[in-house]
C-alpha positions as CSV (number, residue, x, y, z in Angstrom):
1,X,100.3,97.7,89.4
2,X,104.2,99.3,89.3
3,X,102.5,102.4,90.3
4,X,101.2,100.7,93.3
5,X,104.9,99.3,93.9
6,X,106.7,103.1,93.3
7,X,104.0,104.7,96.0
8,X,104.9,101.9,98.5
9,X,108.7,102.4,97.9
10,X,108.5,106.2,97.9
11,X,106.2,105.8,101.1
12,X,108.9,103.5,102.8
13,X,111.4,105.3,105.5
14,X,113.8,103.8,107.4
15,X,116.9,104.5,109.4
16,X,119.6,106.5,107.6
17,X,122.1,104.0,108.3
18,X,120.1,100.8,107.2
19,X,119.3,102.7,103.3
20,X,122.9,104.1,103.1
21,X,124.1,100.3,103.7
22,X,121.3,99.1,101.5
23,X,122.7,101.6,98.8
24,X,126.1,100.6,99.3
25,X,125.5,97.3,99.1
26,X,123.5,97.5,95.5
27,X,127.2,97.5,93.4
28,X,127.5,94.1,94.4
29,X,124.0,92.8,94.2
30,X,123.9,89.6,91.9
31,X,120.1,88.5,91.0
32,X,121.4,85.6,89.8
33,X,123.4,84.7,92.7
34,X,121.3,86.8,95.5
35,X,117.7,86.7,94.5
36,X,117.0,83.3,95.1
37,X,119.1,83.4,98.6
38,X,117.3,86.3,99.9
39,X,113.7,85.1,98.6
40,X,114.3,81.0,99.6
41,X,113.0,80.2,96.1
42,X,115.0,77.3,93.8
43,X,114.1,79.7,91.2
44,X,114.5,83.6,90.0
45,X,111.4,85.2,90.2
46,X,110.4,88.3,88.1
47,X,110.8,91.6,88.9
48,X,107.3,92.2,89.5
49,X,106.8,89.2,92.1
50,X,110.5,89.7,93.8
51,X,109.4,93.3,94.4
52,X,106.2,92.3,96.3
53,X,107.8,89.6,98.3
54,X,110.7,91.6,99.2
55,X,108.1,94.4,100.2
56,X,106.4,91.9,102.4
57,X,109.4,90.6,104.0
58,X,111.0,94.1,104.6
59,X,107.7,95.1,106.3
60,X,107.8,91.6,108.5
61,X,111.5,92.8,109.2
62,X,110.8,96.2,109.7
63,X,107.8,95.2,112.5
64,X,110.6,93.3,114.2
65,X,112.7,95.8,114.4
66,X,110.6,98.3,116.2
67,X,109.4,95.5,118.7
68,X,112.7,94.8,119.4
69,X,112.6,91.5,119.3
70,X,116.0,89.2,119.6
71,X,114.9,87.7,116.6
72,X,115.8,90.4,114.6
73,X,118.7,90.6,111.9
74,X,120.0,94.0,111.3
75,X,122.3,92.0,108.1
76,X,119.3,90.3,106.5
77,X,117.3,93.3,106.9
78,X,119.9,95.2,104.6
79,X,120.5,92.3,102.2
80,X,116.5,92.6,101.5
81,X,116.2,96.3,101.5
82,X,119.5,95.7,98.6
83,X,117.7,93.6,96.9
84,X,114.3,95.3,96.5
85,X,116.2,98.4,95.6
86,X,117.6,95.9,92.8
87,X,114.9,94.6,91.7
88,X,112.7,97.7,92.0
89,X,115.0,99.2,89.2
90,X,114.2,96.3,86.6
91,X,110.5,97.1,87.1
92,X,108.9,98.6,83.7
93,X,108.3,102.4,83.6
94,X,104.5,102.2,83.2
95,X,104.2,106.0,83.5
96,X,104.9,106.9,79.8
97,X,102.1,104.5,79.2
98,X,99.6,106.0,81.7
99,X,100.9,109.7,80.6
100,X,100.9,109.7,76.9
101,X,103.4,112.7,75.7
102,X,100.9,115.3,73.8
């Protein structure tokens, strides 16, 4: 399943300047503060399901940005792209697991 999650992060591309806010933005990233803000949950979530809600949402965002619509909100589109970056580091490495050293 993280293998599924690292393909659709490595397969993401967006503008330049929306990442290099997104990775400027992750030194101040607080789960504890800024999960549950970003996500609407009353609860922290794990890593696993924060990364696939923050995957849908960024797509949802993403869809609105290219339509254009006046909907759209260029700041919480880089707070979610911060926080799945975040979160997407806490995931387990499942690839020693799948690739055994020999």
């Amino acid at each position: 399943m993280n293998n599924d999650f690292t393909k659709s992060l490595s397969s993401i591309h967006r503008p330049r300047l929306l990442i290099r806010a997104a990775r400027f933005g992750l030194q101040d990233y607080n789960r504890n503060r800024d999960l549950k803000r970003i996500m609407k949950t009353p609860t922290l979530l794990s890593p696993i399901r924060a990364v696939s809600g923050l995957m849908q949402e960024e797509a949802r965002l993403e869809e609105i940005r290219k339509t254009g619509e006046a909907t759209y909100s260029i700041s919480r589109h880089v707070d979610v792209l911060i926080a799945l970056m975040a979160e997407a580091r806490l995931l387990p490495d499942t690839s020693v697991q799948q690739h055994p050293a020999m």
